[in-house]
C-alpha positions as CSV (number, residue, x, y, z in Angstrom):
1,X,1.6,3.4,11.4
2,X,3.0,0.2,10.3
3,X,5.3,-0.1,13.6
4,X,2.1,0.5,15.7
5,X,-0.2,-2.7,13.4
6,X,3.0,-4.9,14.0
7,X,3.2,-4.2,17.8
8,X,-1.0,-4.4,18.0
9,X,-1.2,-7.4,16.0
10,X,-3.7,-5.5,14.2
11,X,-5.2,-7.4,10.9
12,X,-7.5,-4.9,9.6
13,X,-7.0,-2.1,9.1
14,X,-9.0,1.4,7.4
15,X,-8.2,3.8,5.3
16,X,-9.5,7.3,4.5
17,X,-7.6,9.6,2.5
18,X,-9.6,12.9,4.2
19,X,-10.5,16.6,2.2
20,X,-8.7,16.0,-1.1
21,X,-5.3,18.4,-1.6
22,X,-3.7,16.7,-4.5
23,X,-1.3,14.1,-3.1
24,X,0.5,12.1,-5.2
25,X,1.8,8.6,-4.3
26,X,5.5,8.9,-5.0
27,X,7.8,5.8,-5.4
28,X,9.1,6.5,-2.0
29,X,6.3,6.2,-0.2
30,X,5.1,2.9,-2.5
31,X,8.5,1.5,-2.1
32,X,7.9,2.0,2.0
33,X,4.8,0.2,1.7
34,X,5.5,-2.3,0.3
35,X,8.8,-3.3,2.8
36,X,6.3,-2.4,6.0
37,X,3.4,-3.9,4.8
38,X,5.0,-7.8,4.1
39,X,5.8,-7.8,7.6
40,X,2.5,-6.9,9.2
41,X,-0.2,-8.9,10.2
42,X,-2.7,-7.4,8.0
43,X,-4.9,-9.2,6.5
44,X,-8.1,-6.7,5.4
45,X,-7.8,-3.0,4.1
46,X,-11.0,-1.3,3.9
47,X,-10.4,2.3,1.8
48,X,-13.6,4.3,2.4
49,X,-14.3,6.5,-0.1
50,X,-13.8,10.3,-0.1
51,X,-15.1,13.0,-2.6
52,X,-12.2,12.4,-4.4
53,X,-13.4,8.9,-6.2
54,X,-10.2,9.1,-8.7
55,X,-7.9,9.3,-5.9
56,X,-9.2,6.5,-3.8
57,X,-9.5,4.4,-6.9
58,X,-6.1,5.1,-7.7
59,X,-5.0,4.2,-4.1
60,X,-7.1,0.6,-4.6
61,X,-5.4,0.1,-7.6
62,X,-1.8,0.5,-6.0
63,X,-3.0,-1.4,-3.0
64,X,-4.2,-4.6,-5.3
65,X,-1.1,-4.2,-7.5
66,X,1.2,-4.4,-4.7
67,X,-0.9,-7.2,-3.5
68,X,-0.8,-9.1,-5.8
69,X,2.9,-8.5,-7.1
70,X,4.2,-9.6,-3.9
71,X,1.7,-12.2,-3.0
72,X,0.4,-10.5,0.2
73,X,-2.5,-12.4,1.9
74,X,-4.4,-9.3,2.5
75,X,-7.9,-8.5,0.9
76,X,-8.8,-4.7,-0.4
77,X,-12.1,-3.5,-1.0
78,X,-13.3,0.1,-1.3
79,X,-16.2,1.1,1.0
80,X,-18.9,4.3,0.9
81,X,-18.9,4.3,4.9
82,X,-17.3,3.7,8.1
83,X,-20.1,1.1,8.9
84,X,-20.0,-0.7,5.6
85,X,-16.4,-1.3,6.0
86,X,-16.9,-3.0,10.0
87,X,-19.6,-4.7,8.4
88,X,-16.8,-6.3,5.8
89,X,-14.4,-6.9,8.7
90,X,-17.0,-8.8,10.3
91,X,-17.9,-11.2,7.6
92,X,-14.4,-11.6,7.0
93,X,-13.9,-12.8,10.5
94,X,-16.9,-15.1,10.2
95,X,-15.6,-16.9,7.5
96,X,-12.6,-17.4,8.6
């Protein structure tokens, strides 16, 4: 995924974690995001949010934590729908 936003240029990106089945974010896989993530062009993650709220909150937090440890300049915001999160992108891109 993160080989494919470099290559695209891509600089927003969204997330959705599908049917719940117990995942659990293991240091691996944080460690992988945050060394593929720094060197990406993303700039807006939209997580929308699935019937598992604790999980997707859990993922925000991560997200923001690893945000903000690292100083990324990417936004996060957690989103009920498809269309509320391209409605986001788009006032993003207006602002800017």
């Amino acid at each position: 995924m993160f080989v494919a936003i470099q290559e695209k240029q891509i600089t927003d990106l969204m997330i959705y974690s599908g049917i719940p089945a117990g995942g659990v974010l293991t240091e691996k896989l944080i460690d992988l995001i945050i060394q593929s993530t720094s060197n990406t062009p993303l700039q807006n993650i939209a997580i929308l949010e699935s019937s598992d709220y604790l999980w997707d909150y859990n993922l925000y937090q991560v997200i923001k934590l690893l945000v903000a440890k690292y100083k990324l300049p990417i936004t996060v915001k957690l989103v009920k729908s498809r269309a509320e999160g391209l409605q986001w992108f788009k006032q993003l891109a207006f602002v800017e």
